[in-house]
C-alpha positions as CSV (number, residue, x, y, z in Angstrom):
1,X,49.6,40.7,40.3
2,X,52.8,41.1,38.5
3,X,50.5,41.2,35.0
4,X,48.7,44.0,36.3
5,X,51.9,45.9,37.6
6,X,53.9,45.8,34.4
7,X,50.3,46.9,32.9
8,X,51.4,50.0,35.3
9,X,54.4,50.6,34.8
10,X,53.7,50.7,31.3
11,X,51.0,52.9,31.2
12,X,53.1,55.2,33.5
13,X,56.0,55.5,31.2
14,X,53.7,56.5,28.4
15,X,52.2,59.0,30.5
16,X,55.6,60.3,31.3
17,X,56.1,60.7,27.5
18,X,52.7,62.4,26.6
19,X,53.3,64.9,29.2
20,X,56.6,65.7,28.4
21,X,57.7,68.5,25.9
22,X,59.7,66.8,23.1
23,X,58.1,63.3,23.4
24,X,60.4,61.9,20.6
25,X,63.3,63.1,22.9
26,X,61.5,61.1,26.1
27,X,61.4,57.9,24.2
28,X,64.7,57.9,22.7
29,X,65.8,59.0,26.1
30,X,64.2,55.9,27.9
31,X,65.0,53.2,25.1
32,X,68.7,54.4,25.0
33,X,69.0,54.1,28.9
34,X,67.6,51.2,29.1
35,X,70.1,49.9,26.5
36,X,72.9,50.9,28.3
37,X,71.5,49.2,31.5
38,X,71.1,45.8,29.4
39,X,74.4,46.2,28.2
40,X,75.8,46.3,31.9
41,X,73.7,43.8,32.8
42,X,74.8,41.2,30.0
43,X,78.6,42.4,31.0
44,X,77.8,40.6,34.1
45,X,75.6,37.5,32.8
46,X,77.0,37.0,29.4
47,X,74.9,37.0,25.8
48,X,72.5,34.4,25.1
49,X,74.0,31.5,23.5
50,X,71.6,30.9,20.5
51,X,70.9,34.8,19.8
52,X,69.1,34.9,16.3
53,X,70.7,37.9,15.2
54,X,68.3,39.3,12.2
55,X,65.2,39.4,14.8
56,X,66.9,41.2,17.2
57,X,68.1,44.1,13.9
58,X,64.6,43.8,12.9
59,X,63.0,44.4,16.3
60,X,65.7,47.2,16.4
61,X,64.7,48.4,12.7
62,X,61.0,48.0,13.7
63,X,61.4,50.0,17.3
64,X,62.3,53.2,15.3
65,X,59.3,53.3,13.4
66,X,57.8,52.6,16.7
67,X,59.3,55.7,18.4
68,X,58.6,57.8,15.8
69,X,55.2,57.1,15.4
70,X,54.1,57.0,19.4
71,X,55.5,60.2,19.3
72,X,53.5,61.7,17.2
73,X,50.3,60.1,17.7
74,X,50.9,61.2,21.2
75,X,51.2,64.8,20.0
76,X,48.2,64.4,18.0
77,X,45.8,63.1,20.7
78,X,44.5,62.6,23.9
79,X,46.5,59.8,25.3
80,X,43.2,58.5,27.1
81,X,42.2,57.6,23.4
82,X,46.0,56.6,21.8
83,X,46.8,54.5,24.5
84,X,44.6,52.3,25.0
85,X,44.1,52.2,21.0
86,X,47.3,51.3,20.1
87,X,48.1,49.0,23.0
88,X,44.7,47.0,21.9
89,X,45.0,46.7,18.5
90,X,48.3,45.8,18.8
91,X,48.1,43.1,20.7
92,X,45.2,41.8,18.5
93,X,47.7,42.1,15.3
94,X,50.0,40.4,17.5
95,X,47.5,37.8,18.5
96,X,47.2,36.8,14.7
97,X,50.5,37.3,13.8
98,X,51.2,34.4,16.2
99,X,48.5,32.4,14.6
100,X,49.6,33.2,10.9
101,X,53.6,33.0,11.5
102,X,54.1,31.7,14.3
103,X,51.7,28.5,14.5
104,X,49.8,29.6,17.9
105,X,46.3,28.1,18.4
106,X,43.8,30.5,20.0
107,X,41.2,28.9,22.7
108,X,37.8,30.1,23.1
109,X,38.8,31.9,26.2
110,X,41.1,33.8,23.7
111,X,38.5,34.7,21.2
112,X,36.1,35.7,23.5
113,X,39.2,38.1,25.3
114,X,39.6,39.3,21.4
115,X,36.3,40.0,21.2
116,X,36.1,42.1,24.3
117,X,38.8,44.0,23.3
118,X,38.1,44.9,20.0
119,X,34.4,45.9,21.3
120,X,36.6,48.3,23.8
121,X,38.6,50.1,21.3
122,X,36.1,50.4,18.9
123,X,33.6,52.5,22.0
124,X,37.3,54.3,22.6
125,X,37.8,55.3,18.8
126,X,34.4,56.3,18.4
127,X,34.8,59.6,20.2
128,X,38.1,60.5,18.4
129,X,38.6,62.0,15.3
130,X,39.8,59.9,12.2
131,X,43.4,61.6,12.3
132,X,43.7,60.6,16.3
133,X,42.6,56.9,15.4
134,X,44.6,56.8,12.3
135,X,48.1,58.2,14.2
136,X,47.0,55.2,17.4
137,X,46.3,52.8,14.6
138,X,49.9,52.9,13.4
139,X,51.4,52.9,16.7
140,X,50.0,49.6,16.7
141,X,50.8,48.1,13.5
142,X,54.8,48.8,15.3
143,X,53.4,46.8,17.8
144,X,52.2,43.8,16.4
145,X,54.9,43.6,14.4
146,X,57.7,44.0,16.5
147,X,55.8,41.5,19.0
148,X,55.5,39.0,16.7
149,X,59.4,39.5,15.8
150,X,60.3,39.7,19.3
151,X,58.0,36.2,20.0
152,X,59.6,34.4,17.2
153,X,63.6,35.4,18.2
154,X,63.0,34.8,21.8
155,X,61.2,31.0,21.0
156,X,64.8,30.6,18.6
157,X,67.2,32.1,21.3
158,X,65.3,30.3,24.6
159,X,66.0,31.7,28.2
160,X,65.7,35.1,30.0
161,X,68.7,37.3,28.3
162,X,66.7,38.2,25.0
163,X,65.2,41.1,25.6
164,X,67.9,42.6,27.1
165,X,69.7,42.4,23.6
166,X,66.2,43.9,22.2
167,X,66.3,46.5,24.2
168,X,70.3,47.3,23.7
169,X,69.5,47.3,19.9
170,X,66.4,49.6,20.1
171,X,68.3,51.8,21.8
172,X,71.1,52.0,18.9
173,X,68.8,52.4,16.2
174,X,66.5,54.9,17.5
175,X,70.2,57.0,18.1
176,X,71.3,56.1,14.8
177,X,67.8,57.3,13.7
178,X,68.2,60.8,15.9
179,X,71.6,61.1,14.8
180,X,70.6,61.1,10.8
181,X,67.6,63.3,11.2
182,X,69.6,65.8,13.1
183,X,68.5,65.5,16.5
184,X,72.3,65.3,17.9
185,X,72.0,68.4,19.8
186,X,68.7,67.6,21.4
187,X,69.8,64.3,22.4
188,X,73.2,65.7,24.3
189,X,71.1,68.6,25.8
190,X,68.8,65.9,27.0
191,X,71.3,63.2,28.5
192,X,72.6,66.8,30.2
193,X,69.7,68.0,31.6
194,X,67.4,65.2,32.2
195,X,69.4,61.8,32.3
């Protein structure tokens, strides 16, 4: 149940961002408040002990490639076809990410799962064009990577407070990234208008 309601939630969010006008704008705008409401939180719970500092500038690093490219996959396509897409195939690129880098073992039960989703995205890309699959298909290359980043910090740092560093950093990059692409004024009209 809680699987199924972060599955949700996170297909709401993107939904939020496909719909809205300047989508790069709606995603900088979540990951930067959700940094700042990490950053409070961790005021109040302290930083992870063991934080393994060059996953958490990578995921950062990684997470503004991200942005940029779910942004404009989502102004490419439909986001019945990106979604799903990019979601899929990234977390089969995650899934053996974990078995290359990370030393994971996948089960049969695991397989079979990859095989059912890889037989899902390929009926979904099949009614797209090659410019919609090709825009999802990098979304998801951000994912994979950044998951398999993410994994590999969080196994180092152990406990609960790691993502809320990830999500800190994320939100400082993709600012940094708005800031030195010229998007200042978008980003203060935005956290004026639509906080």
């Amino acid at each position: 149940l809680l699987a199924l309601a972060a599955a949700v939630l996170h297909a709401s969010w993107n939904l939020w961002v496909k719909q809205s006008g300047d989508r790069w704008i709606a995603l900088w705008g979540q990951m930067t408040v959700g940094g700042v409401l990490c950053g409070i939180i961790l005021l109040f719970t302290g930083w992870p002990e063991n934080l393994v500092w060059w996953t958490v500038a990578a995921s950062g690093l990684i997470h503004v490639v991200y942005v940029y490219t779910l942004a404009r996959a989502y102004n490419i396509g439909d986001f019945s076809v990106t979604y799903p897409i990019a979601r899929g195939t990234g977390a089969l690129i995650a899934a053996l990410g974990g078995v290359l880098f990370l030393s994971d073992n996948l089960n049969a039960l695991s397989l079979l799962g990859i095989a059912i989703s890889i037989s899902g995205i390929y009926l979904l890309a099949g009614r797209a064009d090659n410019k919609h699959v090709r825009a999802a298909l990098l979304v998801s290359l951000c994912i994979g990577s950044y998951s398999v980043v993410d994994g590999h910090g969080s196994r180092l740092t152990g406990g609960n407070l790691y993502p809320f560093v990830l999500f800190i950093s994320t939100g400082i990059t993709v600012s940094c990234w708005g800031i030195a692409t010229g998007r200042s004024r978008d980003m203060v009209t935005a956290m004026r208008s639509t906080w």
